[in-house]
N, C-alpha and C positions, 0 to 999 in steps of 0.2 A: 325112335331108333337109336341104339345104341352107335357110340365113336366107331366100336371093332365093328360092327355088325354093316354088309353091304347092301346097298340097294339092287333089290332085283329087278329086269324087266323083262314083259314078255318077249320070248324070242318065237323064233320058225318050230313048226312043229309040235307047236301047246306046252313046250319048254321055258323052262325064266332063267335069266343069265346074269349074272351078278356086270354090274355096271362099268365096271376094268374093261372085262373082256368083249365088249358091246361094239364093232369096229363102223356099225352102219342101221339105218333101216329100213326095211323094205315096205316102201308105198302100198303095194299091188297087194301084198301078205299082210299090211299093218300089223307089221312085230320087227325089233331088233333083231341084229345078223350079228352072229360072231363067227371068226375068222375060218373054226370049221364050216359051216354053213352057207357061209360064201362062197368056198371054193369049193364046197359038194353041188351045189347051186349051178355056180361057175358065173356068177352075176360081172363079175369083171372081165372075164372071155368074152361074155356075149353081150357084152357092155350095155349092160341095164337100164332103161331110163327110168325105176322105179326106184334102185339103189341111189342109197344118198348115205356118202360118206359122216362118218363123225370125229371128231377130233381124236383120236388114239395113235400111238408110237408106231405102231403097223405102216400108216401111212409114209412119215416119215424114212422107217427101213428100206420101204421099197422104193423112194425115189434115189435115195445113195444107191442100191443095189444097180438102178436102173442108169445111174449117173455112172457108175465101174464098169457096166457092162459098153457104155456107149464110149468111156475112153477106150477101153481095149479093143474095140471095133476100129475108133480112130488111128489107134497107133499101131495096129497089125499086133498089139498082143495077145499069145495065146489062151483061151478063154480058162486054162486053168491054171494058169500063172496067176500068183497073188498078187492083185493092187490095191494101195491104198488110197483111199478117196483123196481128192484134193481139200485142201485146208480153207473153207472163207476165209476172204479177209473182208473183215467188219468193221 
C-alpha cells in the first residue's frame, strides 16, 4: 500500500470506509461505524453495549461541546449565546 493510498475497513451495510473516518465498531455487526452510521443507528442514544468507541477527533469535539453546554446550563446562559470553552491549565 501506497503513503497516499488509505486503509479501508469493513463498515455497516457491506460498505468499506477509509480508516479517518472510522469513529467506532460494532460488536453485534462485526464492521466499523462511521459518524453517519452511527447516528442513523443512533448507537449513542440508545447507548449500545456493542459500540465500542475508537480513537477519532469526533470524540473529543463532543466532550468540549458537552463541557459549553454544561457551563451555560450553570451560569444561566442563554443556549445561543457564544461561549468559549475554558482554557486547561497543564
Amino acid at each position: 500500500m501506497s503513503d497516499g493510498e488509505k486503509r479501508k475497513l469493513p463498515a455497516l451495510y457491506g460498505t468499506w470506509a477509509n480508516e479517518d473516518r472510522v469513529v467506532g465498531y460494532c460488536l453485534r455487526h462485526r464492521a466499523y461505524v462511521t459518524v453517519t452510521q452511527m447516528k442513523e443507528k443512533e448507537c449513542l442514544r440508545k447507548n449500545c453495549r456493542a459500540f465500542r468507541r475508537r480513537a477519532h477527533p469526533l470524540w473529543e469535539q463532543r466532550k468540549r461541546s458537552k463541557e459549553i453546554r454544561r457551563r451555560k446550563r450553570e451560569e444561566g446562559i442563554p443556549p445561543w449565546e457564544r461561549v468559549e470553552p475554558k482554557k486547561s491549565e497543564s
